[in-house]
N, C-alpha and C positions, 0 to 999 in steps of 0.2 A: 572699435571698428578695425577690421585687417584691411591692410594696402594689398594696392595688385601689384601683381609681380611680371615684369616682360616675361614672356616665354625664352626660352633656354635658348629655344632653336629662330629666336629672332634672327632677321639677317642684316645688318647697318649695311649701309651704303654699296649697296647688290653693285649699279651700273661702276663704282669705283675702282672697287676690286677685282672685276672683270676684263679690266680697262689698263694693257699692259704701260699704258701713257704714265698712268699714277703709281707711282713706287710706294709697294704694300706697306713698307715701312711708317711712311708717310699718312697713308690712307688710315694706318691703329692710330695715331698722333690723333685725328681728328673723330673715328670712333672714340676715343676715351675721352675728349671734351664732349660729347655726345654720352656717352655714359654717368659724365657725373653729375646731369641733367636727369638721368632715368635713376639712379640713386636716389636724387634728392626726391622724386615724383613717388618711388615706391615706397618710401616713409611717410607716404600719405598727406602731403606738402599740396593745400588747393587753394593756397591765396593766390591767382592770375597776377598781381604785381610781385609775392616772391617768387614766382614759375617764370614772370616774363625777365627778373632782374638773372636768374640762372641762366636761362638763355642768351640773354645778352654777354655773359660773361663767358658762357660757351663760344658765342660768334666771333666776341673779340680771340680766343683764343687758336680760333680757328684763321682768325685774320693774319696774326702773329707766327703761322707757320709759311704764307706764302715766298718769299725769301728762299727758304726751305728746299719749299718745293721748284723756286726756280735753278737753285742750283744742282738741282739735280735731272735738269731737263723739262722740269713738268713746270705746269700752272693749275691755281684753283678757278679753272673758268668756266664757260655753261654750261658741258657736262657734270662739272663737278657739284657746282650751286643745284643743278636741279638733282643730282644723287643724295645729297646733303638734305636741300628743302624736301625729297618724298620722303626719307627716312624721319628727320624731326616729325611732317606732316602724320606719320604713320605713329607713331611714338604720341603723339596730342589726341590722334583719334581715340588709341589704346586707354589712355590718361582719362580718357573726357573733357577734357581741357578745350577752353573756347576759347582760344589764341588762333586768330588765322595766321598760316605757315609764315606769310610774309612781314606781318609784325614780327612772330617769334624770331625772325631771323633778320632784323630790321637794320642792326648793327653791319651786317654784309659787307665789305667792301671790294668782295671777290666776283 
């Protein structure tokens, strides 16, 4: 069986990046825990409890930069979570994956 592969020209976290508030440096930080979510999904990974445990280790990692990002002006707050949850949400749909967004990102504490 061949795995799907994201498209090239995916866009992670559109409203982030656009969004002079979030320092882009920052914003790859939390793409790339994001990425090694769609890594593990493109090796064709469809147990929902190993996909939800990735994600959770994604979310905690993403928790683990807030600090971060306050020293540098920003926070991970409701634009952020909802630029984060469409992107995952988009990325599950891709997948087929029947995680609703809010489980997959259940870990949150942003």
């Amino acid at each position: 069986m061949q795995s799907k592969k994201l498209p090239a020209d995916f866009f992670y976290l559109v409203d982030m990046y656009q969004d002079d508030y979030f320092p882009a440096f920052l914003v790859d930080k939390i793409k790339g825990a994001i990425e090694e979510v769609v890594g593990f999904l493109e090796k064709g990974q469809s147990s929902e409890t190993e996909i939800q445990a990735g994600l959770d280790q994604m979310t905690s990692k993403i928790n683990d930069l807030q600090d971060e990002f306050e020293e540098n002006d920003s926070e991970i707050e409701t634009g952020a979570r909802e630029s984060i949850a469409a992107t995952v949400e988009e990325i599950l749909r891709f997948f087929e994956v029947g995680i609703a967004t809010e489980e997959a990102i259940r870990e949150w504490d942003w």
